[in-house]
Residue frames relative to the residue before (quaternion, step in Angstrom):
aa qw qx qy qz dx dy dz
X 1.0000 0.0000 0.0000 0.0000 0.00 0.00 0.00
X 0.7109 0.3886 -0.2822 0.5138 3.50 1.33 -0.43
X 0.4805 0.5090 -0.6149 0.3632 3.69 0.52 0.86
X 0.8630 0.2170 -0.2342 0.3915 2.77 -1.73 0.35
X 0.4891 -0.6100 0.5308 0.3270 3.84 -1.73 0.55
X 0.8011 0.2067 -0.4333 0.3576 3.65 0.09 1.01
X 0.9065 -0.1857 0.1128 0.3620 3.06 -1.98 0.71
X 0.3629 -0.4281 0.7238 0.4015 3.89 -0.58 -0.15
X 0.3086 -0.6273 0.6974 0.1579 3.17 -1.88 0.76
X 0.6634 -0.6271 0.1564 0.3772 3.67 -1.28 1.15
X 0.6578 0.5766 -0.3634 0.3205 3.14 1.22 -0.22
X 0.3440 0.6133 -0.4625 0.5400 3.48 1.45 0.44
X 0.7648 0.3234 -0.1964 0.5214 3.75 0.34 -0.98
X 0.6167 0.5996 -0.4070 0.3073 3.56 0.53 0.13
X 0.5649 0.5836 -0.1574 0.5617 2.72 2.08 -1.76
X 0.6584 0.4052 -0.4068 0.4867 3.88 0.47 -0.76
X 0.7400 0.2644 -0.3880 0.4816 3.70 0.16 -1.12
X 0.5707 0.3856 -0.6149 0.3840 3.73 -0.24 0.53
X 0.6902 0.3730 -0.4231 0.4533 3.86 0.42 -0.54
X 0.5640 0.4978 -0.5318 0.3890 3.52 1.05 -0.37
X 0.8129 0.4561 -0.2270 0.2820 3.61 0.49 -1.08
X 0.4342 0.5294 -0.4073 0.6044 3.46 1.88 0.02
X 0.7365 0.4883 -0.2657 0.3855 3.97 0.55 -0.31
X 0.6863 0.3863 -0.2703 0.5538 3.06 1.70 -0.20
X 0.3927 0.5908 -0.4358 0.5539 3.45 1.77 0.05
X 0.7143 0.4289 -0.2398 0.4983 3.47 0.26 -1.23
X 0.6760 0.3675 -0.2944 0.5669 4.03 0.16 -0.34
X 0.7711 0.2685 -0.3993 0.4169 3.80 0.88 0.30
X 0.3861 0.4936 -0.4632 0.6267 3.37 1.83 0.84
X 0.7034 0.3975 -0.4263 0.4069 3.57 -0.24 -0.16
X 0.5899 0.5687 -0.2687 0.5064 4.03 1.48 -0.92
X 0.6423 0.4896 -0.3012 0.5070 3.54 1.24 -0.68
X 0.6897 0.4678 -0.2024 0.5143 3.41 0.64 -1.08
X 0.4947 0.4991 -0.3824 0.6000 3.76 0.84 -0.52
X 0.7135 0.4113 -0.2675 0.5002 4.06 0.05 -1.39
X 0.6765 0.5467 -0.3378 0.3598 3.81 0.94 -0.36
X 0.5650 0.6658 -0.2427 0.4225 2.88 1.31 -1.59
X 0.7577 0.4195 -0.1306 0.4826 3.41 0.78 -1.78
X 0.4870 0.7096 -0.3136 0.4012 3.56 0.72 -0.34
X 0.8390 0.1290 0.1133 0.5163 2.91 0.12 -1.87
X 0.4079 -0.6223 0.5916 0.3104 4.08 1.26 0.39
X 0.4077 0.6854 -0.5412 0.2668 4.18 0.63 0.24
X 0.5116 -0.5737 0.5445 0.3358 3.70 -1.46 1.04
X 0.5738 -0.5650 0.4909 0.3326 3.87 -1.32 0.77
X 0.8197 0.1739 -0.3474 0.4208 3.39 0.23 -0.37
X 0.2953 0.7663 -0.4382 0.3654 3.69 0.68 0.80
X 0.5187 -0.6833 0.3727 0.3538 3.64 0.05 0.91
X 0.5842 -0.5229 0.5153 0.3462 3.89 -0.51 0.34
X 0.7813 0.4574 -0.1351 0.4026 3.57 0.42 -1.00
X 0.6515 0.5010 -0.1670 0.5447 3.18 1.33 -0.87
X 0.5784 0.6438 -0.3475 0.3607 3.43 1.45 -0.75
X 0.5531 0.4915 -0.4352 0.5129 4.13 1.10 -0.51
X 0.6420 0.4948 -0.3335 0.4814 3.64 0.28 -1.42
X 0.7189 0.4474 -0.3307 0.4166 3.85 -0.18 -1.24
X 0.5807 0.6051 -0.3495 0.4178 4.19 1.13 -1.20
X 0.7330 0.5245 -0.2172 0.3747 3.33 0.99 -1.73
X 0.6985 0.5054 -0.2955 0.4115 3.64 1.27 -0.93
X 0.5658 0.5306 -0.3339 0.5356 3.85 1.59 -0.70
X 0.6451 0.4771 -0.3582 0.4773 3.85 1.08 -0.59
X 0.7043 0.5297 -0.2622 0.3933 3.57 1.08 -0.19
X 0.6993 -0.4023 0.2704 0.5253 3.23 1.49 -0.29
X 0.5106 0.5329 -0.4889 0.4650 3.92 0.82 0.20
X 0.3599 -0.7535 0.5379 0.1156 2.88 -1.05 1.06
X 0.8376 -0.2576 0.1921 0.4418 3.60 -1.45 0.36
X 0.5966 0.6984 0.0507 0.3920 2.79 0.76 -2.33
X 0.8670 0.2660 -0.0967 0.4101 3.56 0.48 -0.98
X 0.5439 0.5192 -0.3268 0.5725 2.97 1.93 -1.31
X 0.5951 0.4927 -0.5169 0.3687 4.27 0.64 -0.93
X 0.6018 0.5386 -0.4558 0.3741 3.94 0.82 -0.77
X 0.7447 0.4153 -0.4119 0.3214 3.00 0.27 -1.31
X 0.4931 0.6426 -0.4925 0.3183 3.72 0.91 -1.18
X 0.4764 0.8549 -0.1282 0.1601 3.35 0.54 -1.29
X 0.7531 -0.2144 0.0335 0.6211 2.54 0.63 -1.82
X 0.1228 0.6029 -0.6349 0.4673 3.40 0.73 1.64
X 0.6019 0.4511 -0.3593 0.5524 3.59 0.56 -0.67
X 0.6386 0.5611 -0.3839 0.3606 3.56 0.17 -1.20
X 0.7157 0.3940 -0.3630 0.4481 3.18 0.14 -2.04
X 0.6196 0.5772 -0.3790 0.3732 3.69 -0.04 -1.73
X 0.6901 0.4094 -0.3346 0.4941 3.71 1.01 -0.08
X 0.4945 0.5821 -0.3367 0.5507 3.60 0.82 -0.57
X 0.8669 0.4491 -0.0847 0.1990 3.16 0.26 -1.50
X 0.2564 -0.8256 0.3972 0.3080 2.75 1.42 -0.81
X 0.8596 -0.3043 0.2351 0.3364 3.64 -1.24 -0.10
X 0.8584 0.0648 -0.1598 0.4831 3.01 1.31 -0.74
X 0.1917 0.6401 -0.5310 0.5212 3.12 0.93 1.38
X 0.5073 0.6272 -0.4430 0.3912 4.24 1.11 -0.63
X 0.6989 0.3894 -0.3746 0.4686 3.80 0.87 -0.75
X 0.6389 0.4789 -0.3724 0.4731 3.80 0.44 -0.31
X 0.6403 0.4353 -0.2507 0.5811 3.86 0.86 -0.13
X 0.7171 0.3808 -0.2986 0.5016 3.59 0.78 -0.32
X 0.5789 0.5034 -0.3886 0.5104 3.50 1.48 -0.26
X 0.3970 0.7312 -0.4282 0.3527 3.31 1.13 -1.10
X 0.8778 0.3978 -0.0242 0.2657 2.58 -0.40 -2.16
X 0.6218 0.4876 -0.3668 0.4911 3.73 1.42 -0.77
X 0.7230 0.3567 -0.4060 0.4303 3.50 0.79 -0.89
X 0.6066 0.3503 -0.4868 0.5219 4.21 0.53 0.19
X 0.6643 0.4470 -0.5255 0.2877 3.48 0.06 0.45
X 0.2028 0.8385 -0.4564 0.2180 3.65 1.78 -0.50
X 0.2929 -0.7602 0.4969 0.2990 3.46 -0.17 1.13
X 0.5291 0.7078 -0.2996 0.3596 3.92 1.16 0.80
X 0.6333 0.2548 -0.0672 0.7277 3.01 2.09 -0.92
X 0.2714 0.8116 -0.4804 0.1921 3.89 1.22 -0.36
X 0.9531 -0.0088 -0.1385 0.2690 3.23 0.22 -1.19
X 0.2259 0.6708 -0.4908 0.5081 3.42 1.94 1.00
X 0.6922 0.4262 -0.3611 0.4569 3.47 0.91 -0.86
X 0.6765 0.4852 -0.3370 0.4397 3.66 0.56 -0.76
X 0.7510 0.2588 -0.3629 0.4872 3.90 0.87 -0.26
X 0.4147 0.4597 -0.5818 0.5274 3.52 0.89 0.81
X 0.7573 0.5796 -0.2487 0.1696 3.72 0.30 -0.83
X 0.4917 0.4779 -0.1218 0.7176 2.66 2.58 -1.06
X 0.4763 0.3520 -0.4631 0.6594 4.23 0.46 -0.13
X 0.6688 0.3488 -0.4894 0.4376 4.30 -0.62 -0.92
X 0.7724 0.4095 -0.3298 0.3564 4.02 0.17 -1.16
X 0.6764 0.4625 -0.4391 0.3685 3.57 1.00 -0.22
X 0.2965 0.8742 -0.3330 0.1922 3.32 1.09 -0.59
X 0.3546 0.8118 -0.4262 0.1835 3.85 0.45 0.42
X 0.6989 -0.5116 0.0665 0.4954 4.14 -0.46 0.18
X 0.6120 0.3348 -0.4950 0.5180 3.57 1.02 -0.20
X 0.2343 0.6323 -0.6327 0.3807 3.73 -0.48 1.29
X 0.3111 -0.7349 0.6025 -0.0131 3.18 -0.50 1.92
X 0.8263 -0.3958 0.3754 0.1403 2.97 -1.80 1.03
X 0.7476 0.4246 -0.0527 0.5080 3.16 0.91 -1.34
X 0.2049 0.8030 -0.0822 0.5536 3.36 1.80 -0.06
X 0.8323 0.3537 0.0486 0.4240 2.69 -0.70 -2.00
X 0.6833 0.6309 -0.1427 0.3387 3.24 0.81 -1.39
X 0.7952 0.4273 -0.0859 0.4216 3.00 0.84 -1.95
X 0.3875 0.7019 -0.3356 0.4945 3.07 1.98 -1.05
X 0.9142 0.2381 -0.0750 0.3193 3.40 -0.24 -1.37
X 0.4812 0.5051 -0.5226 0.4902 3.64 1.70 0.50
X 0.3800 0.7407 -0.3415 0.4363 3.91 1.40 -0.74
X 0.6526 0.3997 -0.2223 0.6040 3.76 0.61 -1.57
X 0.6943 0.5987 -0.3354 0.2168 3.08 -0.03 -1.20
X 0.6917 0.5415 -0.0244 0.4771 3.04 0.90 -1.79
X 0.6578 0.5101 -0.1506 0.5333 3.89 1.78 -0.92
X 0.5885 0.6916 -0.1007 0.4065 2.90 1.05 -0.86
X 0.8936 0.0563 -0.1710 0.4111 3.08 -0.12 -1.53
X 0.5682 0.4241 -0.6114 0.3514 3.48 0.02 0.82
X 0.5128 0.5268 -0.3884 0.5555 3.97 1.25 -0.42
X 0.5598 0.4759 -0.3446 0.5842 4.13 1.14 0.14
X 0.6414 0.4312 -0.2836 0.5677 3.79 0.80 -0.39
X 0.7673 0.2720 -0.3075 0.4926 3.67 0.51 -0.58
X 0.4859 0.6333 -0.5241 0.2970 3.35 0.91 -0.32
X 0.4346 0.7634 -0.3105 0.3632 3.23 1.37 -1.62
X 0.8831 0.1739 -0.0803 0.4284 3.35 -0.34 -1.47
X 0.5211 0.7029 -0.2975 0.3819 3.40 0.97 -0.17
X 0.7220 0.2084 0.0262 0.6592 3.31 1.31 -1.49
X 0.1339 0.8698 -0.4394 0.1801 3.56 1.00 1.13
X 0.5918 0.6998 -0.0246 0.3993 3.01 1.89 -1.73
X 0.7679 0.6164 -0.1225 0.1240 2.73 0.75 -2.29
X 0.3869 -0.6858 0.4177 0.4534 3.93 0.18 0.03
X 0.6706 -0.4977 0.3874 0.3906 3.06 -1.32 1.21
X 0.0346 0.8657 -0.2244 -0.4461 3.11 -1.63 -0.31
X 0.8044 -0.3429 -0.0414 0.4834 3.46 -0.75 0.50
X 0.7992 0.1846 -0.1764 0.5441 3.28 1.03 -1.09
X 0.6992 -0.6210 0.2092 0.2858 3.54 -1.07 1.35
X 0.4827 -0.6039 0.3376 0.5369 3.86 -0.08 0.95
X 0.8015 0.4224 -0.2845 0.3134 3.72 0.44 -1.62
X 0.3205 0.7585 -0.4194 0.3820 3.78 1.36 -0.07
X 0.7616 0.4105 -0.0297 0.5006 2.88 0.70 -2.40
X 0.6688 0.4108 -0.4702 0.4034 3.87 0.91 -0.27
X 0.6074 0.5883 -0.4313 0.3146 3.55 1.32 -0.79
X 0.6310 0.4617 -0.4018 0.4767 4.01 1.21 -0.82
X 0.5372 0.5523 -0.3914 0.5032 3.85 0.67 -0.65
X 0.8583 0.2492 -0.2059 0.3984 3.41 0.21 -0.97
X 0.9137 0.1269 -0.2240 0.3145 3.53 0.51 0.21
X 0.4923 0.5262 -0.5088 0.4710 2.92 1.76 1.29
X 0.6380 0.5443 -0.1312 0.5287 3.80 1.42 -0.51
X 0.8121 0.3685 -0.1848 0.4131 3.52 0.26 -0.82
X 0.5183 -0.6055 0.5078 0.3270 3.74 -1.16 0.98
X 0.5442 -0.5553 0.4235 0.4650 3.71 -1.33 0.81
X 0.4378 0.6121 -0.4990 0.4298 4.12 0.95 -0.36
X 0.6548 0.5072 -0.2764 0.4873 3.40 0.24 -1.55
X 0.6038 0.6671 -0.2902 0.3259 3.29 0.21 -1.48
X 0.7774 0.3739 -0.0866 0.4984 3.42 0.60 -1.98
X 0.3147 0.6936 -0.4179 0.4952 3.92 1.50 -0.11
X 0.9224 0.2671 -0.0665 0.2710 3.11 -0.14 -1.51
X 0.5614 0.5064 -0.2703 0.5961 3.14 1.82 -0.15
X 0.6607 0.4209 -0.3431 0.5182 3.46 0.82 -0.12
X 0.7520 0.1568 -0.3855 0.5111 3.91 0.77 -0.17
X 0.3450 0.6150 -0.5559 0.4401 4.01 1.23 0.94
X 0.6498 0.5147 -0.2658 0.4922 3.39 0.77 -0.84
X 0.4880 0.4609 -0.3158 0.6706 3.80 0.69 -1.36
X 0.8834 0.2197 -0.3328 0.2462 3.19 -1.31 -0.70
X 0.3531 0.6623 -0.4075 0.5202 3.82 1.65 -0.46
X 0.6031 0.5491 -0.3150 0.4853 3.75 0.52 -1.61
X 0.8677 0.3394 -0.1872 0.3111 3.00 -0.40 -1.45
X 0.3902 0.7646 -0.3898 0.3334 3.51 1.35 -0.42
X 0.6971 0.5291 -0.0588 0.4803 2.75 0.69 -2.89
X 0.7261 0.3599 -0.4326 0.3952 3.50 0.24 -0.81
X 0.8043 0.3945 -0.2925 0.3344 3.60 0.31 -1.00
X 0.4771 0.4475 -0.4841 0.5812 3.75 1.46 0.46
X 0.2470 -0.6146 0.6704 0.3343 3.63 0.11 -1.37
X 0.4883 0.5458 -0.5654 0.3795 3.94 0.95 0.79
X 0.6203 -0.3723 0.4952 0.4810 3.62 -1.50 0.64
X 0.6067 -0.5401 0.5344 0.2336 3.04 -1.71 0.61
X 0.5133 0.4640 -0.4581 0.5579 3.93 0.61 -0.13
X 0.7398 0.1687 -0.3125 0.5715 4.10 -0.34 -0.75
X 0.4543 0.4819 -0.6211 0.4191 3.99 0.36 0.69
X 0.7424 0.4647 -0.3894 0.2851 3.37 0.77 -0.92
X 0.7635 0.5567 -0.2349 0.2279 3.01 1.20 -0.96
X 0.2817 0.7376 -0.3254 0.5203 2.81 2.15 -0.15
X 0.9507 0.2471 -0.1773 0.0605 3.47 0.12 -0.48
């Protein structure tokens, strides 16, 4: 602006007040997110959205410890998933935060994070009637809930096979196969198809 003996031309001042006004955009995203952070006690790299739903489950009884797991692999999936996989995880999460299931869900969530190799049978078991029992109605609303949403790209059972056997203790592991099975059961019975085209059904 200081060259030469005349005025800057407007296009000198147009260019600054746009970087001025993209810098004050940006500095009132970082003031929002700051007011979030503090709001909702939520981990920084935790989606925004996820931050009410994730507040409600630590206020119920998850513990530091259990809520850092889960953060985890909320991060994970949201990787698997991609972008549009974010609306099927935010339902998730609203319909287990239901200040009805809140805090059944939070002492399943803290029993899933302890889970490690001296984990007894019996455990395992109870662990995965708990889900069971949480679950399948939070599987019915999901249903209608995520009617809209766009398919997604990469196949749900793809994304459970890398989740599930590149990340998860062999405890954890046996969890999820024991209420895959259960819920396989309950499938077949309540269609009356063989359990093989139950699976594929799902």
């Amino acid at each position: 602006m200081l060259d030469g003996n005349d005025p800057p031309p407007d296009t000198v001042f147009d260019a600054l007040d746009a970087e001025y006004a993209a810098q004050i955009v940006n500095l009132a995203r970082q003031r929002e997110l700051l007011a979030h952070l503090r709001r909702y006690g939520a981990f920084p790299d935790l989606p925004p959205e996820l931050a009410p739903f994730h507040r409600v489950l630590r206020e119920s009884g998850l513990p530091e410890s259990a809520a850092a797991t889960d953060r985890d692999h909320t991060l994970l999936l949201m990787h698997l998933i991609g972008p549009e996989g974010e609306g099927y995880l935010r339902t998730i999460y609203e319909l287990l935060s239901h200040p009805g299931r809140a805090s059944s869900v939070a002492a399943a969530m803290t029993a899933w994070a302890s889970l490690d190799v001296e984990s007894t049978s019996e455990e395992i078991l109870d662990l995965a009637d708990q889900l069971i029992d949480l679950f399948l109605p939070v599987i019915a609303e999901l249903a209608a809930l995520t009617q809209d949403l766009p398919d997604l790209s990469e196949p749900p059972e793809r994304i459970y096979q890398q989740h599930t056997t590149n990340y998860l203790t062999p405890a954890q592991q046996a969890v999820l196969e024991k209420v895959r099975a259960s819920l396989a059961t309950l499938n077949e019975t309540a269609s009356g198809r063989p359990q093989h085209d139950a699976e594929g059904q799902k």
